[in-house]
C-alpha positions in Angstrom: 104.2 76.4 96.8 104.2 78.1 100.2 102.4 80.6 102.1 104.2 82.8 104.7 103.4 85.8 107.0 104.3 88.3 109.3 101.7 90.0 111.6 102.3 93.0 114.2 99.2 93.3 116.0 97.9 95.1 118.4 98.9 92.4 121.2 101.8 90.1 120.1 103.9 90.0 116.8 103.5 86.5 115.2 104.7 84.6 112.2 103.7 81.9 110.5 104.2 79.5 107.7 102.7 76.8 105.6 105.4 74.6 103.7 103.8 72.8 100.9 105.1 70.4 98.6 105.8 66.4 97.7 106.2 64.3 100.2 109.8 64.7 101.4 112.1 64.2 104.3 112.3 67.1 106.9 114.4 68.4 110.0 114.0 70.6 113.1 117.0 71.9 114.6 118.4 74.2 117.2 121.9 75.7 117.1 124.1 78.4 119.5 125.8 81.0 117.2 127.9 83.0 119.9 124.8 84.8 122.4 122.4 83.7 120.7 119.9 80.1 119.4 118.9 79.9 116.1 116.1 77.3 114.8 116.1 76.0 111.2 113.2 74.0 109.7 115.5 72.2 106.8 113.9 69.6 104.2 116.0 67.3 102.7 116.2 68.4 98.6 118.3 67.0 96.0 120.4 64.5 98.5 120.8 67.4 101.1 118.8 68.8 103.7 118.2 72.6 102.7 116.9 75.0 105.2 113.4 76.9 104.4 112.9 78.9 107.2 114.2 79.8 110.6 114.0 82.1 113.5 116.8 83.2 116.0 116.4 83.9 119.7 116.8 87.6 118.8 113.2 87.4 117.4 114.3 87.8 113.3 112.3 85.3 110.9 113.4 84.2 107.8 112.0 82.1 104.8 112.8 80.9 101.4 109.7 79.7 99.1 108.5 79.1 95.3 108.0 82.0 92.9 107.1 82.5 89.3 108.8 85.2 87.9 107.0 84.9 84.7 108.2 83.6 80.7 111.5 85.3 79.5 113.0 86.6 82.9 116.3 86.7 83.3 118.4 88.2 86.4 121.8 89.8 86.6 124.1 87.9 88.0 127.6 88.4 88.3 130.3 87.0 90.3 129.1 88.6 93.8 126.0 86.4 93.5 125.1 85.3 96.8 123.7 81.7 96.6 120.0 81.5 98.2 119.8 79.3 100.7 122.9 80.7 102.3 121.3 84.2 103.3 118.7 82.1 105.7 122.0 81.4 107.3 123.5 84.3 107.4 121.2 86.7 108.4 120.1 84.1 111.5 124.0 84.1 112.6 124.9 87.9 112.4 121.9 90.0 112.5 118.7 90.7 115.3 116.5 93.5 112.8 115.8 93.1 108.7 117.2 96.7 108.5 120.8 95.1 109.3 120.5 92.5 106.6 121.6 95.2 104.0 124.6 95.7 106.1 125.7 91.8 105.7 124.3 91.7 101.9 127.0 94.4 101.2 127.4 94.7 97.4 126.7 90.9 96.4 123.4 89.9 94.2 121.4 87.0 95.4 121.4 84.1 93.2 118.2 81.7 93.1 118.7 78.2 91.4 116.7 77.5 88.5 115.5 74.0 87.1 115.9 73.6 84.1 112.5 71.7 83.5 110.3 74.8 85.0 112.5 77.7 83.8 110.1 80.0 85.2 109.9 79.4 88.6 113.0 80.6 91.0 112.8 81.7 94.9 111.8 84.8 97.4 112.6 85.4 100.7 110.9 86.7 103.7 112.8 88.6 106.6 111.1 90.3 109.3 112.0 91.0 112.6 109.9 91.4 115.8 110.1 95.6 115.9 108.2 95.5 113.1 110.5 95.6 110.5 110.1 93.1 107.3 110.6 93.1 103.4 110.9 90.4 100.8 114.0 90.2 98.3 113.5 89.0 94.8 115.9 88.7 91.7 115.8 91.8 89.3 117.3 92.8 86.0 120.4 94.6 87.4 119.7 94.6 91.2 117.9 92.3 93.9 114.0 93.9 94.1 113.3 94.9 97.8 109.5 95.5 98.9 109.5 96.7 102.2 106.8 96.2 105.0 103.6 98.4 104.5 101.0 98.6 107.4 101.0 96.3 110.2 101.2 92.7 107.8 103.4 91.0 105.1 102.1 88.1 103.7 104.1 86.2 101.1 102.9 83.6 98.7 104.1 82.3 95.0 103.8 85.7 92.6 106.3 88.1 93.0 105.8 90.9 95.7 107.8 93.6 93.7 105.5 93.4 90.9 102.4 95.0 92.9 104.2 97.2 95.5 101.6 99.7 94.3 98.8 97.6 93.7 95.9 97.1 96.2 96.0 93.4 97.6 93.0 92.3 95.7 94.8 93.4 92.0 97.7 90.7 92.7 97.7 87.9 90.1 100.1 84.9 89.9 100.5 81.5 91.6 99.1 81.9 94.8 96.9 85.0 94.6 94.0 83.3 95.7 96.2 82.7 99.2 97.3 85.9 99.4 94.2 87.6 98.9 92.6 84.8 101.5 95.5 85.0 103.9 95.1 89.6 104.0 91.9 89.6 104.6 91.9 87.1 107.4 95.0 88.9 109.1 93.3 92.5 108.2 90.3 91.2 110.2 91.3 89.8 113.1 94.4 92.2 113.4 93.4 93.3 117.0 93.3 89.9 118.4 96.1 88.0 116.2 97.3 85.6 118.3 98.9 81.8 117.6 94.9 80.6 117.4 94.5 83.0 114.2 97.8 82.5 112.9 96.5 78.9 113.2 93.4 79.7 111.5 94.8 82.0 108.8 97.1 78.9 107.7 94.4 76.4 108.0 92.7 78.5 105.1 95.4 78.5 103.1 96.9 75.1 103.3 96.8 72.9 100.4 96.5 69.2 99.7 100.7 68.8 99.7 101.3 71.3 102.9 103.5 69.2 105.0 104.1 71.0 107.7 102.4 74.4 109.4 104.5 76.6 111.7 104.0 79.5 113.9 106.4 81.3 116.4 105.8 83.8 118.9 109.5 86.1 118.8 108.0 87.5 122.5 108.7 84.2 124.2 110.7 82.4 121.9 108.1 79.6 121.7 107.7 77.7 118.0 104.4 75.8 117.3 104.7 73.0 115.0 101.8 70.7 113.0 102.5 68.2 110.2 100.9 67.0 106.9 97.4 69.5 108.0 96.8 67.7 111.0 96.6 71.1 113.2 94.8 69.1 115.7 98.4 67.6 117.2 100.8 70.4 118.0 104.3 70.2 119.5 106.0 73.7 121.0 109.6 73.7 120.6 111.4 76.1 122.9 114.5 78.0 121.1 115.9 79.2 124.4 116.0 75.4 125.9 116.3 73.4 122.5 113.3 71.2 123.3 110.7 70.3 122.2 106.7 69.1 123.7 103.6 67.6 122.6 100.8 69.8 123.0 97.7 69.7 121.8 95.7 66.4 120.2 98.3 64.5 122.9 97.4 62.2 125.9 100.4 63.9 127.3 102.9 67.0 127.1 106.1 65.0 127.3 109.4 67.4 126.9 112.5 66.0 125.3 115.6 67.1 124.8 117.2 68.1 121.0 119.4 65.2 120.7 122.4 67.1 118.8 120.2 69.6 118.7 118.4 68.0 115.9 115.7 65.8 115.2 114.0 64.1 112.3 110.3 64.8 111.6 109.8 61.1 110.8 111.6 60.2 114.3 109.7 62.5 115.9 106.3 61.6 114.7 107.2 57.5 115.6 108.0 58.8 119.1 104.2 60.1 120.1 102.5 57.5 117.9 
């Protein structure tokens, strides 16, 4: 259960991201699709690594978390269905605004896996772009539900968006509400000064015991900040344009290294400022 937003204040746009779950293996990379770098934060899920979220160097964010559609819903499919994890993908390869997603969605359905042991719960995604364009998709009855941007915030927990496009943020129920509600009025507050320090902030007081990693980018600079298992005190910065990455804060010292393959291992990582 994750908690995900995107902010367009009055002096940067910003995005950020608390991944929470068991104790799993994860992955940073950076790629080069044609003219432009693309940054996938990928955890490794049954016996693959799957990627949750990424940003290109275009400034377009994407993410992929836990919702509860509720008891008895079921989505039409049909043989368009467009498999989950793969629209992270696509949209990061072929597309620099959220407005030209629709373009690459085309006619297909997006199709969220289900387990069969919590039949209930099935996936959302995020995609916002640094113009201040964003929406969340979600399965319907007999299309994919699309809840656009409204204001100057998105914020995206574990209920589903679509349900409450009309609601006011404090009438939203579901897994996660207490986030969501937490995570508004922090961004609402401190809209005129949102910066990575509030982005920060606004995570801290929404992680969870299980959040195992915390993530904020700035699309202005390309600039990705990156803490692990709630310790926000130790930050790295990974640059997208360069494909490396730094210790920053809670660090005797800022040393910059190269993306071998233009990945690297959490675990690896972790062992090599410890």
């Amino acid at each position: 259960m994750c908690t995900s937003f995107a902010v367009y204040g009055q002096e940067k746009t910003i995005y950020g991201m608390n991944f929470d779950t068991n104790d799993i293996d994860l992955k940073l990379k950076v790629n080069t699709y044609h003219d432009r770098n693309v940054f996938y934060f990928s955890a490794l899920l049954e016996d693959r690594y799957r990627d949750i979220a990424g940003f290109n160097s275009e400034g377009l964010f994407v993410c992929t978390q836990a919702v509860e559609y509720g008891p008895g819903f079921k989505a039409g499919c049909d043989e368009n269905d467009w498999f989950a994890f793969d629209i992270l993908d696509e949209a990061l390869k072929k597309t620099k605004k959220a407005s030209e997603f629709f373009e690459v969605l085309n006619k297909r359905v997006l199709s969220y896996p289900r387990n069969p042991l919590f039949p209930d719960l099935g996936l959302h995604t995020m995609i916002a772009d640094k113009t201040g364009g964003a929406l969340i998709l979600e399965e319907g009855k007999d299309a994919n539900v699309v809840s656009p941007i409204r204001g100057d915030f998105m914020v995206m927990t574990n209920f589903p968006n679509g349900n409450f496009e009309e609601a006011g943020y404090k009438e939203v129920h579901g897994i996660g509400a207490d986030r969501y509600i937490c995570a508004y009025e922090y961004i609402q507050e401190n809209l005129h000064s949102f910066g990575t320090e509030e982005a920060f902030e606004a995570l801290r007081k929404t992680s969870q015991k299980n959040t195992l990693c915390t993530i904020v980018y700035e699309p202005s600079n390309n600039d990705i900040y990156i803490s692990f298992k709630k310790d926000l005190t130790k930050r790295w910065k990974i640059s997208v344009s360069e494909k490396t990455i730094q210790s920053m804060d809670g660090f005797l010292s800022g040393n910059k290294i190269q993306l071998t393959n233009d990945e690297i291992l959490v675990n690896d990582l972790i062992r090599l400022y410890y």
